[in-house]
N, C-alpha and C positions, 0 to 999 in steps of 0.2 A: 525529861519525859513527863508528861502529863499522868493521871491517874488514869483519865480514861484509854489513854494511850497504851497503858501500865497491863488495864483489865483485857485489852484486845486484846493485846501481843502474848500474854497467858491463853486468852481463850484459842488464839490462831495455835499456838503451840501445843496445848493438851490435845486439839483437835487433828493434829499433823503425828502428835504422837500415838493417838490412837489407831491412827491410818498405817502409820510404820508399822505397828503392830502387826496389824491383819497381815501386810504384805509380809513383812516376817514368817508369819505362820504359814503363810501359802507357799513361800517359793524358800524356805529355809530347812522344811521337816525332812528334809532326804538327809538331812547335815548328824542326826539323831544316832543316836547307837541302835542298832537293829533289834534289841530286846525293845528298845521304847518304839522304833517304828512298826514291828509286831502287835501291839499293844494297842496305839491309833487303829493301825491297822482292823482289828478286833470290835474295836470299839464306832467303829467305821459299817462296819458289815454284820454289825447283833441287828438281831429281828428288835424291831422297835413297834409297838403299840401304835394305832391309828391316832386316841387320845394323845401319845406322848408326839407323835408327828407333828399332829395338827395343832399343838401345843406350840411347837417349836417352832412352826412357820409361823401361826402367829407372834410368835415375839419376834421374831426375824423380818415381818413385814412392818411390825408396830417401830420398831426400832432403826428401821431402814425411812419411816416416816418421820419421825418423832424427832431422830437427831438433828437433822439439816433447819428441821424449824425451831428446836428449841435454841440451837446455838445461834440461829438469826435473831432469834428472840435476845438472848445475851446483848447481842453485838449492839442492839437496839435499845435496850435500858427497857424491855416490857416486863413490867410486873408481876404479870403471870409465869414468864420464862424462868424466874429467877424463883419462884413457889413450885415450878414443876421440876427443874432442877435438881432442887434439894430433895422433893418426894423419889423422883426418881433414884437419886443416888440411895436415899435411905430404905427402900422397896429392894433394889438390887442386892445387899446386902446381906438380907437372909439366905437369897439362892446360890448362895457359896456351898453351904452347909447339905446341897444337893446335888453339886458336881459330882461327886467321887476326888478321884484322882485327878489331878492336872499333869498334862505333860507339855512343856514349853522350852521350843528354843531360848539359849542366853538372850539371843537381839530382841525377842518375840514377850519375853519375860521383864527386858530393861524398858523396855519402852510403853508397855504395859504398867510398871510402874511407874513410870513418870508420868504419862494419864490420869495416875487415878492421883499422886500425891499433884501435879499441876489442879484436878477438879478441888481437892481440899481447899489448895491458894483459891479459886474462883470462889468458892463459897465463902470463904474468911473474906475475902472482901468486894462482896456481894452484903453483907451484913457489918461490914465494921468500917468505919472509914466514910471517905468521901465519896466513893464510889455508891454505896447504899442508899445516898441521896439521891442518885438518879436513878433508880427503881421504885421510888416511891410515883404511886398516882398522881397525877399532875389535879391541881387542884380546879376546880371548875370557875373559869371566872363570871363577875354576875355581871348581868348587862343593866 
């Protein structure tokens, strides 16, 4: 198997595993003990702020945009893809610390982590390796 071969078949996967995820969380939360489906529940139906709304739909529209081109970007060796990437992952990072509580199915939870340690592998070698070579700008030829 080639490298490049190597970088796709990681990014198809993180990308599959993120998707298992969601579907996880949509059609799996009945599976929950009734204290944590209470709880969603709650957390479901608080009065939320216009700011905090429209807060939310914008990251849910930016991200509903964002993904489909950055991971084309990936698949494609664009330079930009591979800087927005990494900003992104390292921007996401701090908004943990403003979740609260997380409540996640087993399926919802495994697969969620293998997303996020499969992005680790794409970053490692996105930057290390033979792979990093084909993100670099192509160099301009003179005529």
């Amino acid at each position: 198997m080639t490298n490049t071969s190597l970088f796709r078949l990681t990014l198809s996967f993180s990308l599959l595993a993120m998707i298992i995820g969601v579907v996880a969380n949509i059609n799996l939360s009945h599976t929950l003990p009734e204290s944590l489906q209470g709880y969603l529940y709650q957390l479901e139906n608080a009065e939320v702020t216009n700011l905090e709304n429209t807060f939310g739909v914008l990251l849910g529209i930016i991200f509903l945009v964002i993904t489909p081109l950055l991971f084309w970007g990936l698949w494609k060796f664009k330079p930009w893809a591979r800087k927005l990437f990494l900003v992104l992952t390292i921007a996401t990072l701090p908004l943990y610390m403003f979740l609260g509580p997380v409540v996640m199915t087993p399926w919802e939870a495994m697969f969620n982590d293998i997303a996020i340690f499969l992005d680790g592998v794409i970053i490692a070698l996105m930057f290390i390796g033979p792979i990093s070579e084909k993100f670099q700008p192509e160099a301009v030829a003179s005529s």
